[in-house]
C-alpha positions, 0 to 999 in steps of 0.5 A: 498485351504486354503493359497489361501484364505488366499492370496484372504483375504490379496489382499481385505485388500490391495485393501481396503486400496487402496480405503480408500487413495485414498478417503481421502481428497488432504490436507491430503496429503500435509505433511504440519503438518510434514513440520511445526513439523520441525520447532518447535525448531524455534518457541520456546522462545530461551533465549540462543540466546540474544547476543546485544539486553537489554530486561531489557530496552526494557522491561522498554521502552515499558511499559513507551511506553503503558502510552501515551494516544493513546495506547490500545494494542501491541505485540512485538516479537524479533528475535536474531541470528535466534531464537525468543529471546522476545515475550510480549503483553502489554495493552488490546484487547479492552480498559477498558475491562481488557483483557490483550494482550498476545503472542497469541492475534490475530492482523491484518497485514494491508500492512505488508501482501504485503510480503506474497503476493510476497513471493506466487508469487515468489514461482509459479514463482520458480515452472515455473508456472509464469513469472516476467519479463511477461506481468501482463495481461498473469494472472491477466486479471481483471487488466486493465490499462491506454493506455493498458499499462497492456501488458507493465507492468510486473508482477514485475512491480505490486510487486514493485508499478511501474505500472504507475498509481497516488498514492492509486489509487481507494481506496476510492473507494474500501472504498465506498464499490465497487468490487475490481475485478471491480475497477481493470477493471476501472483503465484504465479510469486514464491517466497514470502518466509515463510508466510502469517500470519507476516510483513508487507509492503506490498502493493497489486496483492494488496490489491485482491482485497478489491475482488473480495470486495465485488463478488462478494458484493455484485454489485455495481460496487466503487464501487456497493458502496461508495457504497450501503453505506458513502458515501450512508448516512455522507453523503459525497456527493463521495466516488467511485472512479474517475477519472471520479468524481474529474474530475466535480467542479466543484472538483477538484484536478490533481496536481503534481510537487514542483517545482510542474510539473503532471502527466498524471493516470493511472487505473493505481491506480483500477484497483486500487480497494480498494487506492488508489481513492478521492475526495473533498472535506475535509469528507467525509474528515472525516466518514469519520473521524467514523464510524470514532470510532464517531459513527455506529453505524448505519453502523460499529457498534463491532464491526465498528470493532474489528475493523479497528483491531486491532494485528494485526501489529508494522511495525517499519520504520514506527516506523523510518520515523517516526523524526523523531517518535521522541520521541513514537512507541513501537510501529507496528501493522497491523490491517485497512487501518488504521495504530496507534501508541502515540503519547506514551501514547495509541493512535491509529489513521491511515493515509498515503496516497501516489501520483503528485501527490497525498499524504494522511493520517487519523489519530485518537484513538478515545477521544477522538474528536479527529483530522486529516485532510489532502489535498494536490497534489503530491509531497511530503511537506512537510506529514508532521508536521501530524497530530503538531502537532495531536495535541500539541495535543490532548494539551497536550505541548508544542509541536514543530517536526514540520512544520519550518518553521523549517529550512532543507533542510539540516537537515531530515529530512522525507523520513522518512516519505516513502515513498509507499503506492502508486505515484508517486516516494518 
């Protein structure tokens, strides 16, 4: 009677736990914080890992950087060999505030966030829950385009800006504060500039239908989605996508005009997510570039990075765009929210970023596993020319004044490539 009670007491225990699991809410279940702890030797400062990179002049080069009069604030972050090597904040988060940018300072991504969203839907695409070469209305129904051409163009066709629509088409609308969702509906008022697949041009309100795939096919918020399957298992714990993420942060940079002036910061590009939503901190864009070389395969597996860094399209105007770099820059690509150029022989991947206040960059060499990314506060593209400066030093070429630093506004031609992603003033 007795060991029968006893077996009576241990089968309650059982069915108790049972229920207290179940009970328990889904993301507890994801194993992402396991997943992420994973990844911690890679989110560490890894000197040991310099081989090509002179932090001492970089050091140098960006200090001398901060002294131009449209610089507030600027983290910079370096990958060598794999490893984060150099992680620095220079300036301030808000000009004469004397609160000084660090590591964990958080910016916005502006169009760098282009690759996130084609890294998710890449992923549901890896998983059989979408397909590339597939009509984009088959999951983004809110996106109509000029002649039904939304039964033409391909999912592909949206991650690549080939959808056949004028370059930032609405977003100045989308600036007047209309609904993107709404916008995306009225693009079938425009006359289509060729046929879908067969020309490119930059777009942002049309973009964010990649949003729409990852919320519908995931139900899940954009910014759950992104968190759950890419940010928590990657160990990006500043990375979020809203405005409210962003103003969350102890450390958190305010945008500025280029004359130093502080400006109102606007939600009107987190409504579009997938085409310019993200925040974070140096240290976590640093990890993003390390998962997109491929350092972590459990996240991005080689597949799925394949995918979104092919050369799908030839961008012309970009080379012509970078020509200050001519020197160094044969042909400009577009594959799947991601930028690649033949640089001095070599094919790199990367991305600019651009909006009101705020400017960005990523750019890598996959095989080398070597790469920079930046985040600053204000509208200007001053810094343009640092991701060249590093590469040459990756590349051991010999040194170039892509910064110009040592011109005076005369001479300089940094405005080159300073048409921003989205939105803001060029």
């Amino acid at each position: 009677m007795q060991k029968a009670q006893k077996l009576g007491l241990g089968a309650f225990v059982l069915l108790m736990g049972a229920s207290l699991l179940a009970m328990r809410p889904h993301e507890a279940k994801t194993g992402d914080p396991q997943i992420a702890a994973a990844h911690l030797k890679l989110a560490s400062l890894s000197t040991a890992s310099r081989r090509d990179v002179d932090y001492r002049l970089l050091d140098a080069r960006l200090r001398q950087l901060m002294m131009k009069p449209a610089m507030v604030g600027l983290a910079v972050g370096v990958v060598e060999n794999g490893r984060i090597t150099f992680l620095q904040g220079y300036g301030e988060t808000l000009a004469g505030s004397g609160e000084p940018v660090t590591p964990e300072t958080v910016f916005r991504w502006a169009s760098t966030s282009k690759g996130v969203a084609a890294t998710m839907v890449a992923k549901l695409a890896e998983q059989g829950k979408i397909d590339l070469n597939a009509p984009v209305v088959n999951y983004a129904p809110d996106l109509k385009l000029p002649a039904g051409n939304e039964y033409k163009a391909t999912v592909g066709d949206l991650l690549s800006h080939r959808l056949g629509l004028y370059r930032n088409a609405y977003d100045n609308k989308l600036e007047e504060g209309q609904d993107p969702s709404f916008l995306r509906s009225s693009l079938a008022q425009l006359s289509a500039t060729c046929a879908p697949g067969t020309c490119w041009s930059y777009q942002n309100v049309a973009y964010d239908a990649s949003s729409e795939m990852v919320s519908r096919l995931t139900r899940l918020s954009y910014e759950q989605a992104v968190e759950r399957y890419l940010f928590n298992p990657i160990g990006m714990n500043s990375g979020s996508v809203s405005m409210a993420g962003l103003q969350s942060n102890a450390s958190w940079a305010k945008p500025h005009s280029a004359g130093r002036r502080p400006e109102p910061i606007v939600d009107t590009y987190y409504k579009v997510p997938g085409a310019a939503g993200i925040n974070s901190n140096i240290k976590d864009m640093a990890l993003w570039m390390e998962a997109q070389m491929g350092e972590m395969p459990d996240v991005l597996d080689a597949r799925v990075l394949d995918t979104i860094h092919a050369p799908y399209v030839v961008t012309p105007t970009e080379r012509g765009r970078l020509r200050k770099f001519m020197e160094r820059v044969g042909t400009a690509w577009y594959g799947y929210g991601w930028r690649s150029y033949d640089y001095a022989g070599h094919r790199i991947i990367g991305h600019r970023g651009g909006i009101k206040g705020y400017r960005s960059f990523i750019l890598f060499d996959p095989e080398k596993k070597s790469g920079v990314v930046a985040l600053w506060n204000s509208d200007t593209w001053q810094p343009g020319g640092l991701e060249f400066e590093v590469m040459d030093m990756i590349y051991h070429l010999p040194f170039r004044d892509w910064l110009e630093l040592n011109k005076g506004p005369t001479q300089s031609i940094a405005a080159a490539d300073a048409e921003p992603d989205a939105g803001g003033p060029s």
